[in-house]
C-alpha positions as CSV (number, residue, x, y, z in Angstrom):
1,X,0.0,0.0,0.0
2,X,1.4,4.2,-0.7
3,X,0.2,7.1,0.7
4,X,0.1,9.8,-1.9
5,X,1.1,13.7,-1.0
6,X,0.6,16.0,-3.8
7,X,3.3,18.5,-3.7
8,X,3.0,21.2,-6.2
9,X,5.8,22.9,-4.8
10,X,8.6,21.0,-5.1
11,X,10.3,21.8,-8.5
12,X,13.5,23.0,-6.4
13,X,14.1,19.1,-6.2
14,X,13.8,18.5,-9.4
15,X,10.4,17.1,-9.6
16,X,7.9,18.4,-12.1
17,X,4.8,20.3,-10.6
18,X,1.9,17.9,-12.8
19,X,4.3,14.6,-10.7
20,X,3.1,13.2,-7.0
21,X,5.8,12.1,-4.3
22,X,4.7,8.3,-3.5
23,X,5.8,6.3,-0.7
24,X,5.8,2.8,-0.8
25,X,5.8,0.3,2.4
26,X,9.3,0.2,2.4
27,X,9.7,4.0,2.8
28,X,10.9,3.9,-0.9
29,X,10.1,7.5,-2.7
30,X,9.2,7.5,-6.2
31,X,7.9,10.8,-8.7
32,X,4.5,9.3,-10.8
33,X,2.5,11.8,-12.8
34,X,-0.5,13.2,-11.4
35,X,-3.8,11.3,-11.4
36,X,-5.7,13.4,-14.0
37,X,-3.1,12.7,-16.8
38,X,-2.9,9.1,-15.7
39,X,-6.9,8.9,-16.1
40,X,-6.8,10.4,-19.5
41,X,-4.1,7.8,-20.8
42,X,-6.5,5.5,-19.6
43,X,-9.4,6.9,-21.3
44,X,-7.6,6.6,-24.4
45,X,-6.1,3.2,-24.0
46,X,-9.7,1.7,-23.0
47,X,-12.0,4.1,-24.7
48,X,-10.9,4.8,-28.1
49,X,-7.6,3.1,-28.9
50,X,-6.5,0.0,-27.3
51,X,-4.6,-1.3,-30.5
52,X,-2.2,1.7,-30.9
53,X,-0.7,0.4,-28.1
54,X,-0.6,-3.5,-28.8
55,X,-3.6,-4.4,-26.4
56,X,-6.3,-6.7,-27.2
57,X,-9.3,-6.2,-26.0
58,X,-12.5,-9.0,-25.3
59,X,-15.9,-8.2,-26.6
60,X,-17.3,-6.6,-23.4
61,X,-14.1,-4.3,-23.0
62,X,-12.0,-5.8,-20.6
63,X,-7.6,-5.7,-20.7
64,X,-5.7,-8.2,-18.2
65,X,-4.9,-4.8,-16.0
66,X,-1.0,-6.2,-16.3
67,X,-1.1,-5.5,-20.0
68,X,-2.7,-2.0,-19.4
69,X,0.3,-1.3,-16.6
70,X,3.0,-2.2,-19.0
71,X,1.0,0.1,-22.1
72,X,0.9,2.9,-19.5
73,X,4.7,2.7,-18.4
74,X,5.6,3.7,-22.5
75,X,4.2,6.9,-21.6
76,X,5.3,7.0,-18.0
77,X,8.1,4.6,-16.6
78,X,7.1,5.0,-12.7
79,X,3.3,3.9,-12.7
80,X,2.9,0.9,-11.0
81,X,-0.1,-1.6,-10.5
82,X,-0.7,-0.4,-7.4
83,X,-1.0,3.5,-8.9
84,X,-3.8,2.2,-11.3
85,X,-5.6,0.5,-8.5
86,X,-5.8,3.6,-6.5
87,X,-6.9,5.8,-9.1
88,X,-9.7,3.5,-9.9
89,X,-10.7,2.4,-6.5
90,X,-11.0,5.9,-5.2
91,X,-12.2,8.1,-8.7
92,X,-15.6,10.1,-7.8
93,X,-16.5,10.1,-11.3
94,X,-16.2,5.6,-12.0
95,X,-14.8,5.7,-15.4
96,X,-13.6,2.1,-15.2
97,X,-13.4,-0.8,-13.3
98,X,-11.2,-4.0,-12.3
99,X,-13.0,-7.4,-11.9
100,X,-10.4,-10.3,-11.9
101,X,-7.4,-8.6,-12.5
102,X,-8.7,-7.0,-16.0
103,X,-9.7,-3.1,-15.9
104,X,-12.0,-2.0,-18.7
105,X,-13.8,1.6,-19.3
106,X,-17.6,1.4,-17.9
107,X,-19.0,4.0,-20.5
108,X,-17.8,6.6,-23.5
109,X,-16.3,4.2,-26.2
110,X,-16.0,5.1,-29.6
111,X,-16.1,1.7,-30.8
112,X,-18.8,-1.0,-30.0
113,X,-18.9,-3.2,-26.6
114,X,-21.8,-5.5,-25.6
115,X,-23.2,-5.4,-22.1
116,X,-22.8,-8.0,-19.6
117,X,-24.5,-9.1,-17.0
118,X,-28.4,-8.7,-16.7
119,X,-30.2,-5.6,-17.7
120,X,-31.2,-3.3,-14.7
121,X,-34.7,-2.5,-13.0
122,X,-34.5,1.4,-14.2
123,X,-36.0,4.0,-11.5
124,X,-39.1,5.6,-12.1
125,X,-37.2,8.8,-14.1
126,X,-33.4,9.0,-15.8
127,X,-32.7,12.3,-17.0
128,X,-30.1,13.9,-19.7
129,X,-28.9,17.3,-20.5
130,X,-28.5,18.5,-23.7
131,X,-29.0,21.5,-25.2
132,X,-32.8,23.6,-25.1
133,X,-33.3,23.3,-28.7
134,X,-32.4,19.4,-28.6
135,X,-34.5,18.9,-25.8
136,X,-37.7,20.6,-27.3
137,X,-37.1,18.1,-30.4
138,X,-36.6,15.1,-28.0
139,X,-40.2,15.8,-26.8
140,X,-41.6,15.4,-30.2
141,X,-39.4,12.9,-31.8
142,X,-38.1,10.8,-28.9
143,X,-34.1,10.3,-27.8
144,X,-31.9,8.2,-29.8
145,X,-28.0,8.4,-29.6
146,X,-26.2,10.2,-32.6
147,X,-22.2,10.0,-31.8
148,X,-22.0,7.1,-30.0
149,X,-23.3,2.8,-30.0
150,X,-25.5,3.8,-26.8
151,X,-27.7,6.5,-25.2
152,X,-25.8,7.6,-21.6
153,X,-28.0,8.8,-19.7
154,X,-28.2,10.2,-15.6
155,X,-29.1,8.5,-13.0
156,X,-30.4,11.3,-11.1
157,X,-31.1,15.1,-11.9
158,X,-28.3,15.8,-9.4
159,X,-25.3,14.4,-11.7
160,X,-27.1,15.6,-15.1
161,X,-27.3,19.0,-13.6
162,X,-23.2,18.5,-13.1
163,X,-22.4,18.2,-16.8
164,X,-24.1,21.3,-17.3
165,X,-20.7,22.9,-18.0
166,X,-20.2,21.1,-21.4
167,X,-23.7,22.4,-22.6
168,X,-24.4,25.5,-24.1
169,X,-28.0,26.6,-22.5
170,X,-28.4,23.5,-20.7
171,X,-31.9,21.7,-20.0
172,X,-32.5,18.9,-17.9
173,X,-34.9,16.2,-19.9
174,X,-37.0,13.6,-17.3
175,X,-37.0,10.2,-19.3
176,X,-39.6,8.1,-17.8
177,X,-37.4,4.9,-17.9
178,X,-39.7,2.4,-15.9
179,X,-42.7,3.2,-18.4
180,X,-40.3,2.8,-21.5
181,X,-39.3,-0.7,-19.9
182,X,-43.1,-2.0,-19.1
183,X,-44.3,-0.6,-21.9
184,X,-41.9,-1.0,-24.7
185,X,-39.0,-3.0,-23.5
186,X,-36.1,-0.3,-23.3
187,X,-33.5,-2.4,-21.5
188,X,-30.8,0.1,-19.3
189,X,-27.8,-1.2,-17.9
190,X,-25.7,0.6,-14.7
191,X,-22.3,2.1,-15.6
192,X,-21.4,3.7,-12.6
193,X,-22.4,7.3,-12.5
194,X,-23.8,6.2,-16.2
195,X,-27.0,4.1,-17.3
196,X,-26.9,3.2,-21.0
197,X,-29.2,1.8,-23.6
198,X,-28.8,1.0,-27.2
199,X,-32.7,1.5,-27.8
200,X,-34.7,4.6,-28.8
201,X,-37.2,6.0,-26.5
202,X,-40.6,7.1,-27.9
203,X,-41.4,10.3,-27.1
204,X,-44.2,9.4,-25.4
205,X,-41.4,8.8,-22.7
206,X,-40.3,12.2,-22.6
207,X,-41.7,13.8,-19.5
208,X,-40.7,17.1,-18.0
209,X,-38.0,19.3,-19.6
210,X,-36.6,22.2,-17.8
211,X,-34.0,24.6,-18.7
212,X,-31.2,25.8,-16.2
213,X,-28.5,28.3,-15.8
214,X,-25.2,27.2,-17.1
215,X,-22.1,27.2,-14.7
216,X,-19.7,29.9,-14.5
217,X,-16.7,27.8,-15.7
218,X,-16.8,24.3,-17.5
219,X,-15.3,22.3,-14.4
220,X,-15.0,19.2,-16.6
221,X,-12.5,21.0,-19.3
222,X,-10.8,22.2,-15.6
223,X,-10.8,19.0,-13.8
224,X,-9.3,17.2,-17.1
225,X,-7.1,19.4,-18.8
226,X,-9.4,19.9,-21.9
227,X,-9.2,22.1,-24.6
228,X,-11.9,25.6,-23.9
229,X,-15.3,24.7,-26.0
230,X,-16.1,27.3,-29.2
231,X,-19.9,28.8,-28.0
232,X,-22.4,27.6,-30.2
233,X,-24.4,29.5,-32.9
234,X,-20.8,30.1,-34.8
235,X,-21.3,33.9,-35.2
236,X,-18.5,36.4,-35.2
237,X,-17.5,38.1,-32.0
238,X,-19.0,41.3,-31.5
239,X,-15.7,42.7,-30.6
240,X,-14.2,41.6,-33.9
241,X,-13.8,44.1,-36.4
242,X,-16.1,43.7,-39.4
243,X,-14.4,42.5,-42.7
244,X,-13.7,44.6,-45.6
245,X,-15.8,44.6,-48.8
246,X,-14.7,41.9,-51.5
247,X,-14.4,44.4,-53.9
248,X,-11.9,46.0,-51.6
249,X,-10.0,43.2,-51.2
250,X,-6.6,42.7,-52.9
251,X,-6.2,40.0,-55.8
252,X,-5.0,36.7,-54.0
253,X,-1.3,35.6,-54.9
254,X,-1.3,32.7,-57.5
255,X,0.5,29.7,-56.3
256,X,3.0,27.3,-57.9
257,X,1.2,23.6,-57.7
258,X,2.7,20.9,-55.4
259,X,3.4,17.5,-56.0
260,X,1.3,15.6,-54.2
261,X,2.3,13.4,-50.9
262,X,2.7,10.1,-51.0
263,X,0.2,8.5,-48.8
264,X,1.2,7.6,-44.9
265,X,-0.2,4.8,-42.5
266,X,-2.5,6.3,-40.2
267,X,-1.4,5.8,-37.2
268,X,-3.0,8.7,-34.7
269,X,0.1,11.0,-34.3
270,X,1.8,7.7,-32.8
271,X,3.6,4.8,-33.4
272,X,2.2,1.3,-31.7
273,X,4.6,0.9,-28.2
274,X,5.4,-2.6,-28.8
275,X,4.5,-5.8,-30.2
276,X,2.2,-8.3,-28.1
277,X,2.9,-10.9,-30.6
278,X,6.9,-11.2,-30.7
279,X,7.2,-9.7,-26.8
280,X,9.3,-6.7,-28.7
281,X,9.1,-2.6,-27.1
């Protein structure tokens, strides 16, 4: 077992500021990098991109969790086992779990996973939040899931109100999830702070929808280092300065043609870490 102190402050030693001090039993001290980049590697070994880095991966998501340790030590050497365990174990937000000693993602892949395990009983109401516009379409032509394999919805209004941040003017939409099961057979399954489906919901299913004042700051872009989100609408600023007449405008500079590229392997902006099959990194 460690115990973790975050010290920001200790550069002078040469430690970077994003690392943690870790001490294991031994009294042993060791620099790892902080949890939030260490949860986003994650995310985009189990979520989006498990082959880049050599990993196969079973048809319901799960990685022996050794295999995912030695993947993360590419990127950074000093993660242990123990690191990952600790990050998942004690994570507010239950991106991913470990059952048997293989760690998968629970929700938020780009690629398709079945469900396990029996379908849950769904509460009386699940909600979402989306946009007002979206939600005033979802009451007339039902919810289905556009970017991804399967609708994630809220448990409660509580943690739909909390990803208000990513939403420009954000509504809360009720779903009436134990109707849509009795009545139509929606089948939901528990993620951890997720509940998924890969069915549509009527829109008879749609109950209350109410719109709510968007936080200050987007704490998810905060909490995870993301990039700030463009507002929506895609106007010009107001402060901008408007642009000059086309007829105004200078003749553009005729180019000399270039010879096309030949094509590349895409590969994601990186090259796979080593090679399960002849044990090579």
């Amino acid at each position: 077992m460690t115990c973790a102190v975050h010290w920001r402050s200790i550069v002078d030693n040469g430690i970077s500021s994003d690392q943690e001090i870790q001490s294991d039993s031994k009294g042993m001290k060791r620099a790892v990098p902080d949890r939030r980049r260490i949860s986003k590697l994650l995310s985009l070994i189990l979520r989006h991109r498990p082959d880049e880095f050599g990993l196969n991966m079973d048809e319901f998501g799960f990685i022996p969790l050794e295999e995912v340790v030695e993947a993360v030590q590419q990127r950074y050497a000093a993660v242990a086992a123990e690191d990952i365990r600790d990050l998942i174990e004690t994570s507010r937000q239950h991106r991913f779990e470990i059952v048997d000693d293989r760690v998968r993602a629970l929700y938020g892949h780009s690629f398709f996973v079945e469900m396990d395990g029996e379908p849950m009983e769904p509460p009386e109401h699940l909600y979402l939040c989306v946009p007002a516009g979206q939600g005033r379409c979802m009451k007339e032509e039902g919810i289905r899931s556009e970017d991804r394999f399967y609708l994630h919805l809220s448990p409660t209004r509580e943690v739909a109100e909390s990803r208000a941040g990513a939403v420009a003017a954000p509504s809360i939409v009720e779903v009436r999830a134990a109707a849509a099961t009795e009545e139509a057979g929606v089948q939901f399954w528990s993620r951890g702070e997720v509940v998924l489906t890969r069915q549509e919901i009527g829109a008879e299913f749609v109950g209350d929808i109410v719109q709510i004042e968007a936080p200050p700051g987007n704490r998810r872009d905060e909490e995870e280092g993301g990039r700030p989100r463009r507002s929506q609408g895609g106007g010009r600023s107001r402060d901008r300065a408007p642009r000059e007449p086309r007829s105004s405008r200078s003749e553009p500079v005729a180019k000399a043609p270039v010879a096309p590229e030949e094509p590349k392997e895409i590969t994601f902006g990186r090259r796979p870490k080593f090679d399960k099959g002849s044990g090579r990194r």
